[in-house]
Steps between C-alpha positions, in 0.01 A plus 500: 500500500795415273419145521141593341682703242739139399181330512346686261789573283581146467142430305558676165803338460337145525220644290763610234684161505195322454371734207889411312469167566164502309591705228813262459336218503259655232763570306707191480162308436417736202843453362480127561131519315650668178792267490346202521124611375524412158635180457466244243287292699275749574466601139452175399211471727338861391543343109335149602241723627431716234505246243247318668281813542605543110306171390205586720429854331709468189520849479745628202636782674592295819661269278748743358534569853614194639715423191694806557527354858611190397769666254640674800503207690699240326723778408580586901471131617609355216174281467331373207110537600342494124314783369144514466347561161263775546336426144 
């Protein structure tokens, strides 16, 4: 009987480990995510992106948009993409 008792004892624990090893690993991936999320690479690529999507609708108020994105951008990177003229 005690032996059935261990047995069944023993289970929660391994189900608890398991559930703190996920929520660790969860947590160290979300911190790695925001660390290394927004990089100047990355932002480069969203700008490429939106510039070309720019000159397909030539929408005004995207423009501004992406020009305040660019602004940001070579400020943080230190870049030199060159502004769009919205005119």
């Amino acid at each position: 009987m005690f032996l059935q008792w261990k047995l069944t004892l023993q289970k929660p624990k391994t189900i608890r480990n398991l559930i703190i090893t996920i929520v660790g690993i969860s947590i160290i991936a979300f911190l790695l995510n925001t660390a290394f999320g927004n990089t100047c690479g990355i932002q480069h690529f969203n700008l490429i992106s939106d510039i070309e999507t720019f000159e397909k609708t030539l929408d005004p108020e995207f423009c501004e948009e992406v020009v305040e994105n660019i602004l940001t951008f070579n400020e943080q990177c230190d870049a030199d993409i060159e502004i769009l003229d919205c005119g």
